[in-house]
C-alpha positions in Angstrom: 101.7 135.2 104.5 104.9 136.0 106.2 108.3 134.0 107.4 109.2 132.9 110.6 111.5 137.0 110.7 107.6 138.7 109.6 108.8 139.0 105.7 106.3 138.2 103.4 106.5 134.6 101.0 106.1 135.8 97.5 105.6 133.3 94.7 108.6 131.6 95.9 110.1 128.5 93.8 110.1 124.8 94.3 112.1 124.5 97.4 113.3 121.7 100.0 114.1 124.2 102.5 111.4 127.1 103.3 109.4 128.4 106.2 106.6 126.3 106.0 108.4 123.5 106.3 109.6 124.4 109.5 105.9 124.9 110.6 104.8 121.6 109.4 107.0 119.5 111.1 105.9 121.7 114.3 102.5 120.8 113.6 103.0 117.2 113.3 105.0 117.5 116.5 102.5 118.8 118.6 101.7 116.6 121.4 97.6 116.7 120.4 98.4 115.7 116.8 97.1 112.2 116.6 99.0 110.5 113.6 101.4 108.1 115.4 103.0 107.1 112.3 103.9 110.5 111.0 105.2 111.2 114.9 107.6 108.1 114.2 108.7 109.5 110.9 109.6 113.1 112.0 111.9 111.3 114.6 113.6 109.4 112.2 113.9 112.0 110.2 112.2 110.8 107.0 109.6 112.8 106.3 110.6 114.1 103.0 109.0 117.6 102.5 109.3 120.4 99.7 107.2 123.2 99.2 105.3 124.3 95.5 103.6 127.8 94.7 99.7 127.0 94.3 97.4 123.8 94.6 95.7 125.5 92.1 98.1 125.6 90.1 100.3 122.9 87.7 103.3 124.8 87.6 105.0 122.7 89.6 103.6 119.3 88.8 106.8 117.6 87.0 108.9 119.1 90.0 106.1 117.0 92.3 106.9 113.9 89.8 110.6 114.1 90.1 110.8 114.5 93.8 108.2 111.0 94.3 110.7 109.4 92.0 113.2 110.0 93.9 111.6 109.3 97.2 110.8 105.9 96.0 114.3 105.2 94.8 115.0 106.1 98.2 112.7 103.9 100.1 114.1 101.0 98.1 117.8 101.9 98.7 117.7 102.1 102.0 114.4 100.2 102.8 113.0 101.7 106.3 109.4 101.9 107.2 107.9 105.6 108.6 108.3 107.5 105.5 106.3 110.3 104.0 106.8 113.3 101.0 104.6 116.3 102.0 104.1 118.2 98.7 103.5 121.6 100.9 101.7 124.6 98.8 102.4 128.3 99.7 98.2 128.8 98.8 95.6 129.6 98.3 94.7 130.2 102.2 90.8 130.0 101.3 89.5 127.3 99.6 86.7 125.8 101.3 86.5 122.1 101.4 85.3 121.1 98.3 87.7 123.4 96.4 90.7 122.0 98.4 89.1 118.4 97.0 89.2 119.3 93.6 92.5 120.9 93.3 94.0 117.9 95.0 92.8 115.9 92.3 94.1 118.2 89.7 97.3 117.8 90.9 97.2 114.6 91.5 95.7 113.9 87.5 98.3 116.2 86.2 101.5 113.9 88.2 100.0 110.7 87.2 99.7 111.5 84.1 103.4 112.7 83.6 104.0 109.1 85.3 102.2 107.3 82.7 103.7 109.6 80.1 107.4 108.9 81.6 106.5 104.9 80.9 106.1 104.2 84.8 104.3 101.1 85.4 101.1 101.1 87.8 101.9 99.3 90.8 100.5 95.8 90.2 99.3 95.1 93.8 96.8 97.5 93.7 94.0 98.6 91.5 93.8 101.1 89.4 90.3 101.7 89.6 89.4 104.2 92.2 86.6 102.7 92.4 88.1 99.5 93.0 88.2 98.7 97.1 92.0 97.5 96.5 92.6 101.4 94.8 96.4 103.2 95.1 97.5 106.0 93.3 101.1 104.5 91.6 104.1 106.8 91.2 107.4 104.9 89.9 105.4 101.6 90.4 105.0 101.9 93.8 101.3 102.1 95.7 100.5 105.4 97.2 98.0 107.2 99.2 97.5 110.6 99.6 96.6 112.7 102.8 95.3 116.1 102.3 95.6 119.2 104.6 94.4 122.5 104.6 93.1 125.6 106.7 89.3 125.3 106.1 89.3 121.2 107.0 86.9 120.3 109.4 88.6 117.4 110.7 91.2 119.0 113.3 94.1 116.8 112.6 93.9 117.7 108.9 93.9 121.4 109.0 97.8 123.2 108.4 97.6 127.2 107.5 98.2 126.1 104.3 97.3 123.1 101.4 98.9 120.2 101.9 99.2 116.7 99.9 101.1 113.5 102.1 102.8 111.0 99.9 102.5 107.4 102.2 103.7 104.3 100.8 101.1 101.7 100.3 104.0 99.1 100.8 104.8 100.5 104.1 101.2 99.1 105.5 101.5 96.2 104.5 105.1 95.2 106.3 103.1 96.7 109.3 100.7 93.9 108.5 102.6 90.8 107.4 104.5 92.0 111.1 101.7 91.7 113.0 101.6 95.5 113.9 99.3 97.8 111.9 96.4 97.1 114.0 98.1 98.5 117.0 99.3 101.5 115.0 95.9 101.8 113.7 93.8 101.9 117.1 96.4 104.2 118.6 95.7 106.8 115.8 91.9 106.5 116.5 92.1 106.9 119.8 94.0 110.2 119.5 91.8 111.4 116.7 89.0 110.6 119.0 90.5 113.0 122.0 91.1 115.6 119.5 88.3 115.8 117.4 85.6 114.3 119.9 84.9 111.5 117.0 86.4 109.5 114.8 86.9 110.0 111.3 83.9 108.1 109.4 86.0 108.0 106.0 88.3 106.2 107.6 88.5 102.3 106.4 91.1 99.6 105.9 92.5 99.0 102.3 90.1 96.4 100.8 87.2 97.1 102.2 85.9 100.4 100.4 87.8 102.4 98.3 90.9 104.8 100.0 90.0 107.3 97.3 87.2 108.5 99.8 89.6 109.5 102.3 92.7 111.8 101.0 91.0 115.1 101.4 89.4 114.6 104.4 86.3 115.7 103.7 83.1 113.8 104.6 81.5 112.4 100.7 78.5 110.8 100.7 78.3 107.1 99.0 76.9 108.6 95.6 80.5 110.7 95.7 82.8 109.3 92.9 86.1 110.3 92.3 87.5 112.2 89.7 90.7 110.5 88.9 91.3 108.4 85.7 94.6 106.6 85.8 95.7 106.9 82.5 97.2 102.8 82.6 93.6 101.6 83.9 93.0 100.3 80.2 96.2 98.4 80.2 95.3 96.9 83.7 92.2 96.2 82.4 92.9 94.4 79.1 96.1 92.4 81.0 
């Protein structure tokens, strides 16, 4: 893979300010991508983005950590809505589907784990449980979910020339709700899927009806599919 100049990106370390980046917030700028929200973050400039060595890889987990504790410290200071931290990955270039699914879920094992390690608190207005329809990931005791990128996606709008995991804040949804506006969001994103892809996403779903755990890699499961993830805190929750 080579820079913007044709030099090639070798094992390069945890960095906020890279090549890909550059290429991602092109991507999400281009006028057939369809997600609305993350159009409305790149203006404001809050889409937080660094860049790790492999998906495959945990190298770079506790950097992954330390950056979503500091972007939610951030979204509380300065409390805005349209934020995102893309966790961007120089590779691999060619993991099919699947593979992109189940190194998501590594990482995404391996960083909530170092949460629960760190004595972070699971967000309590969300389950645990991924199989639970009310299911967030919880970095820093705020609700997440996670939207996965990669070259081999089917989807359109989830295919970057390299992995990619989006950090959304689960709390950002639901000021869109309580203001009356995350159904408008919502069917604007669908339509433009719908003009891109020729269909809309069946994973898609809204929080409480099925469980979001189905949707961050963008691949289409089945309903036997169940997810890999084990929050370490899901006894705790449990028990309390």
């Amino acid at each position: 893979m080579n820079d913007k100049n044709g030099e090639p990106i070798l094992d390069s370390p945890f960095a906020e300010h890279h090549p890909l980046i550059e290429q991602f917030h092109a991507a999400i700028a281009d006028q057939d991508f369809p997600c609305v929200g993350a159009k409305s973050a790149l203006a404001r400039h809050q889409i937080k983005a660094v860049v790790a060595r492999s998906i495959t890889s945990a190298r770079n987990d506790m950097e992954v950590h330390t950056a979503l504790m500091a972007f939610v410290a951030n979204y509380r200071r300065e409390d805005k809505l349209f934020q995102s931290l893309a966790v961007i990955f120089e590779g691999p270039l060619t993991l099919d589907e699947s593979l992109f699914e189940a190194n998501m879920w590594d990482r995404i094992q391996s960083v909530a784990n170092k949460d629960a390690w760190l004595g972070q608190n699971h967000d309590t207005r969300v389950s645990a449980d991924p199989d639970n329809p009310h299911f967030s990931l919880s970095f820093g005791g705020e609700a997440f979910f996670v939207v996965g990128l990669h070259p081999s996606a089917s989807r359109p709008a989830r295919r970057f020339v390299t992995p990619v995991m989006v950090f959304n804040l689960h709390d950002q949804f639901e000021r869109l709700r309580a203001e009356g506006r995350y159904e408008k969001l919502r069917g604007a994103i669908l339509d433009r899927d719908l003009a891109m892809a020729g269909s809309i996403n069946p994973m898609l779903s809204r929080h409480g009806d099925v469980s979001e755990a189905r949707q961050y890699s963008g691949r289409a499961v089945a309903s036997e599919w169940r997810c890999p993830f084990v929050d370490p805190r899901k006894e705790e929750r449990d028990a309390a």
